[in-house]
N, C-alpha and C positions, 0 to 999 in steps of 0.2 A: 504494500500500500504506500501510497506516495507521502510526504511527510509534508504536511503544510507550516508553514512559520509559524509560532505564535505571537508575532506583532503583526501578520496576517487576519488574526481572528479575535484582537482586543485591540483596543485605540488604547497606544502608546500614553497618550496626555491620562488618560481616565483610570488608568489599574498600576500606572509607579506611584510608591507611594512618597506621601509628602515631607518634604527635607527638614522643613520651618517650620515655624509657628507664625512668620507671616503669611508664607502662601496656603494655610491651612484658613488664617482666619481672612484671607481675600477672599477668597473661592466662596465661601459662607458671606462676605458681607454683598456678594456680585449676585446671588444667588436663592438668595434664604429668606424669607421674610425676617423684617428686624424687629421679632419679637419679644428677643434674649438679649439681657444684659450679660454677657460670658465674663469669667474669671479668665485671663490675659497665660491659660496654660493650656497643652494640648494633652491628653494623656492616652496610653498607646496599651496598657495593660495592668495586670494586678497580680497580688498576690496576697492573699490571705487581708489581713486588716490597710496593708500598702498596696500603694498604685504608684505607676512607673510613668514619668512624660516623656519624646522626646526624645532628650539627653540620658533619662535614664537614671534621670533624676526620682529618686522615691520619697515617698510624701503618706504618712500617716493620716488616713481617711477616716474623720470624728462626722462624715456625710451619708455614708453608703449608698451614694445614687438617690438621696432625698427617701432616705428610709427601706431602697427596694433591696437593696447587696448585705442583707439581712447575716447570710452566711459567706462576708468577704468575698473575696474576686479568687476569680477559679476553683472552685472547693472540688477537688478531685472526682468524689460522686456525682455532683453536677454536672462536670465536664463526661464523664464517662456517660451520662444517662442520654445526655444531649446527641453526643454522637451514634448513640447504640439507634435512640429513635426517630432519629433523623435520616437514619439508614432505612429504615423501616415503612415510616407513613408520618409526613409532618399535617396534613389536613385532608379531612374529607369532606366538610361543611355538616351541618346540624340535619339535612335530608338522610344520613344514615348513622348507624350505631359507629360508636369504636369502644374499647377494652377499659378505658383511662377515665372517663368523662362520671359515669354513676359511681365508680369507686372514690374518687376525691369528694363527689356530694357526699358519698356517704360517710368519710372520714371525717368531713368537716361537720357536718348534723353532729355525728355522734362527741365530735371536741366539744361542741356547745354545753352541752351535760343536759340534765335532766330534767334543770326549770327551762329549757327551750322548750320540750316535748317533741312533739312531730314538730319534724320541718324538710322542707326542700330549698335548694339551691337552687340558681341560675347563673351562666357562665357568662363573664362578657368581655372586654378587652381592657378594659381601667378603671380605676375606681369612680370617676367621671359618668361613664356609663352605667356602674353601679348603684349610681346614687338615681341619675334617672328610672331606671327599672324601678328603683326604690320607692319613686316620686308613684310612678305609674300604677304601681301595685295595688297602692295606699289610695289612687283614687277608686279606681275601679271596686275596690271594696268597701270604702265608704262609700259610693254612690249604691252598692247592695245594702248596705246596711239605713242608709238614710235619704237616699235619691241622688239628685244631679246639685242638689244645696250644697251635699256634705261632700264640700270639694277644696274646702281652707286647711293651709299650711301654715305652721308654727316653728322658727327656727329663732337662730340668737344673734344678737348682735356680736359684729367680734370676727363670726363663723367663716370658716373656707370647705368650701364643697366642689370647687371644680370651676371647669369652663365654659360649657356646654350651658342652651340657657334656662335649661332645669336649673344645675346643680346652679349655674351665677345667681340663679333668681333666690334662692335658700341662702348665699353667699352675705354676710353683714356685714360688709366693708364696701364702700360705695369706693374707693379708689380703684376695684374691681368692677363695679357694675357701668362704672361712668363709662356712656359713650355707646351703650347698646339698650338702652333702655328705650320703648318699652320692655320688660318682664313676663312671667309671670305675675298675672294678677291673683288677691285673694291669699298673698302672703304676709305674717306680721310677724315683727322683730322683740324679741325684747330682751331685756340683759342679763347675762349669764347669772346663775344663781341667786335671779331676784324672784323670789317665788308668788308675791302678791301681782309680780305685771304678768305674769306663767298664768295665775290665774282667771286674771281679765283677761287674758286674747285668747282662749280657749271656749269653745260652746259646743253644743251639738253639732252644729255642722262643717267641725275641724275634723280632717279626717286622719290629719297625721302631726306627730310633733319631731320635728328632724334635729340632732345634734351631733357633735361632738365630745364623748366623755372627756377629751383631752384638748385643746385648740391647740394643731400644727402649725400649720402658716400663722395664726392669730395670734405668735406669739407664749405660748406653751403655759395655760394657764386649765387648770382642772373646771369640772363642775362640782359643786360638794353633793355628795350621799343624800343630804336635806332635798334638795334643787330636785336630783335625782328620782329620790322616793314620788317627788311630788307629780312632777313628770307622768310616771305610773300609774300612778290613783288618778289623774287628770283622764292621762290614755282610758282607762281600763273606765269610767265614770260616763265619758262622752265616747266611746266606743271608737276610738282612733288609734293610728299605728304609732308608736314607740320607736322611732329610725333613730339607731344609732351608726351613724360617718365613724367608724374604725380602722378607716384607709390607711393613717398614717399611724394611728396609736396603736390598733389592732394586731391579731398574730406572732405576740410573746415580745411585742416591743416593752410593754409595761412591767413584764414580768409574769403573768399569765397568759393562757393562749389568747380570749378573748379579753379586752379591758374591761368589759360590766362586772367581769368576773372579781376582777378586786374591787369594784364598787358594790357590789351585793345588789344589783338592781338589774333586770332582766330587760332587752327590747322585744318587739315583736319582729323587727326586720333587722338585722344589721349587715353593713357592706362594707368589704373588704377588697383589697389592690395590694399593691405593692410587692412585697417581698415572696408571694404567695409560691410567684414558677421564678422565682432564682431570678429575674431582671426580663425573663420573657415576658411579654406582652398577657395580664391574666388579672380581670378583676370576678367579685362576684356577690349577689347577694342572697342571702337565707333568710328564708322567712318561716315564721310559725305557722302552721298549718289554715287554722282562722282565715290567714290572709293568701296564704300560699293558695286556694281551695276558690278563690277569686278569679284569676285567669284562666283562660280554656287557651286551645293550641289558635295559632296564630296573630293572638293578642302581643305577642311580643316577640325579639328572637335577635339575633345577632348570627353575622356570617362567618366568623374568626374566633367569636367567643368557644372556649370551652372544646381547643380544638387537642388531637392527640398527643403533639408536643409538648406543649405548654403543663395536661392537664398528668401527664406523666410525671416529667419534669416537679409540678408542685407536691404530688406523692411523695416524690423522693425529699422533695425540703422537709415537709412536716415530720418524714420518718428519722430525717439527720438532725432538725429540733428534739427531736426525743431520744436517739440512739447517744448523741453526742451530751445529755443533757444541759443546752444549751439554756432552756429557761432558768436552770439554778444561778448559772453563769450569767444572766442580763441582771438579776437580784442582786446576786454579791457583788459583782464590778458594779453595778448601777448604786447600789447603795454605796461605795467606796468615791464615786465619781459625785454624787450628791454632797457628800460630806467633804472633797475636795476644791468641790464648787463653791460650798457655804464660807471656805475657810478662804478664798481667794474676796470672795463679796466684803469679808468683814475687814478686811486689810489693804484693799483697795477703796479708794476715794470713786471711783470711776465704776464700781459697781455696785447695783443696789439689792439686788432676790433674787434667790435661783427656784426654779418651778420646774413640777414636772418630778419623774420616778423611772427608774430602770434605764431602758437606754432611751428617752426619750426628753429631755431636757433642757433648759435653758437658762442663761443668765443673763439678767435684765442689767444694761448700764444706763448712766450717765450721760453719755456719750454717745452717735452713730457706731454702731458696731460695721459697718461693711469698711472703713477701712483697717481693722483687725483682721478681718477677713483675710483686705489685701494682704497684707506684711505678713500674715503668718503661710502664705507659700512659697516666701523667701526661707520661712524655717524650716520647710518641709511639713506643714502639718495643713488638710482642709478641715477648716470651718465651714458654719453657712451662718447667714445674718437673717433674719426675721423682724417684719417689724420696725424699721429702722435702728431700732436700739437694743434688740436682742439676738444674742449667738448662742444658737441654736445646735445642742447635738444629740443627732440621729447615729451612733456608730455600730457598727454590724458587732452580732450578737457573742462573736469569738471573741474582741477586746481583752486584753488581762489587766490589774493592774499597772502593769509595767507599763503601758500604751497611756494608762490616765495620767501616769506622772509625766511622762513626755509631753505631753498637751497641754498640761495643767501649769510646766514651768514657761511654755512660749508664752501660754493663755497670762497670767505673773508678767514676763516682763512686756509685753507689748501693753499693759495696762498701764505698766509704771513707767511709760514714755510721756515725756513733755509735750502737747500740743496745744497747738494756737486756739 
């Protein structure tokens, strides 16, 4: 057989790869919508809690991909499982079965525990989409349960739920919603753990109360147990859905599998993203049966969602969350990193509260925290800023102490720098 060149059969400009970090970030600014403010580094691979730019330069990652590199960059089983199924069958679409798809529903029902009861899943591509399903669910069954009235949403101020303009319309920061509005109508806000305004914007014909046990983007600030409970008896009173946004806090970032779990307070829907399939593309949500028992087929559906890759792929996460006993490990380092945070706030001028539990965290300054941000990738270490004035860490669930103290002395001296 004749041998064909292979700069024959790829265009030369499109498959070398890139030398710079400026011709890396031309091509994206010629090219890309300028949606993203980017961090001025290219990074090229990982390894376990580090990642490599570049130069080859390595940089201790307190980010994980925004909460999703749950179990660090290339975790062996991960890589193994990915190539195995990828050999095999990456998508068939939701018109037929595969092997992967009812076995992760069913892992994840049965994590929920016992005050979930019956529940079903739905598979989708982000948490994004997650939260719509969520949105949709909750009407369709209040409009069963009370007609086409009972179609009002209850969210917080504060709250981040996505892009999409479900999830913006639930979203309580208008720095997000500006500029796309109209919304959703028939949504009302009120302030996190105020329980008499929780009261007044709830009636019979709310059909859902949507939150965050923990606000991500918002800033990393809890709801209390009180707030919580109330929530509940509200749900359960006026016959509405309980949405708990777990995207970012959910799936053992707190330190349990689900977060209500350390709060002792149950929802009827919760949706989940992120970390689920290892950085593939994989949100989803679970609902109690009540509500799950509301849609019939074609009411909803997704093309990508919940396809054999990905839903492989998240099996093998949950099982290395448990094999590895990775939750005990978000506890102990996250309580060690809590109490390294406190001690950095009371000795610093520049910092005021740290918030937040396990690996999901923050410490409130004084100060814009984004150019901390900056200067700490001159130390080799990623932040992320939230907030304007909070830095934010999400760091994958391997961490030891050894990795808090490294962070915690950049975190020290870039605070106790002089600025204008």
């Amino acid at each position: 057989m004749r041998r064909v060149a292979l700069d024959r059969l790829l265009p030369i400009e499109s498959n070398l790869p890139m030398k710079t970090f400026e011709q890396v970030a031309e091509l994206e600014k010629r090219y890309l919508l300028g949606t993203y403010n980017r961090y001025p580094i290219v990074l090229t691979r990982g390894k376990g809690v580090f990642l490599y730019d570049l130069e080859d330069r390595r940089y201790l990652d307190f980010v994980s991909g925004l909460g999703v590199n749950a179990l660090g960059h290339a975790h062996p089983r991960i890589v193994k499982t990915i190539r195995e199924q990828a050999g095999k069958l990456i998508h068939v679409s939701n018109l037929y079965y595969h092997e992967y798809q009812g076995a992760l529903a069913e892992k994840l029902c049965t994590l929920l525990g016992s005050s979930f009861g019956n529940a079903r899943a739905f598979f989708s591509n982000s948490g994004t989409e997650a939260i719509e399903g969520s949105i949709k669910l909750a009407r369709l069954a209040g409009h069963r349960a009370g007609g086409e009235a009972k179609c009002r949403l209850v969210a917080l101020d504060g709250s981040y739920h996505g892009r999409t303009f479900g999830a913006l319309s639930l979203t309580g920061q208008a720095k997000h919603r500006k500029g796309f509005e109209p919304l959703l109508e028939e949504v009302t806000f009120v302030a996190q753990n105020d329980v008499n305004a929780l009261r007044a914007a709830i009636d019979d014909n709310t059909c859902a109360i949507v939150l965050e046990p923990i606000f991500g983007e918002g800033g990393i600030y809890e709801c209390s147990v009180e707030f919580l409970r109330e929530c509940r008896a509200l749900a359960d009173r006026h016959r509405a859905a309980l949405i708990f946004d777990e995207i970012q806090c959910g799936l053992g970032r707190t330190g349990t599998m689900f977060a209500f779990q350390g709060f002792g307070v149950t929802p009827d829907i919760v949706a989940i993203a992120k970390p689920i399939a290892a950085g593939l593309p994989l949100g989803a949500f679970i609902a109690k049966e009540e509500f799950a028992s509301a849609i019939s087929p074609g009411q909803h559906g997704s093309t990508f969602g919940g396809g054999p890759l990905a839903c492989r792929v998240a099996l093998e996460f949950l099982a290395i969350v448990e094999d590895e006993k990775l939750l005990e490990n978000v506890n102990k380092v996250g309580a060690y990193l809590h109490e390294e945070l406190k001690a950095v706030a009371e000795k610093k001028a520049a910092a005021k509260e740290v918030r937040g539990r396990g690996f999901i965290q923050g410490i409130a300054l004084e100060i814009p925290a984004r150019p901390i941000v900056d200067e700490a990738l001159a130390e080799g270490v990623l932040f992320n800023s939230t907030q304007d004035t909070v830095v934010r860490f999400l760091p994958p669930f391997l961490l030891e102490e050894k990795h808090v103290d490294r962070g915690i002395r950049v975190l020290k001296k870039l605070l106790g720098k002089k600025r204008k």
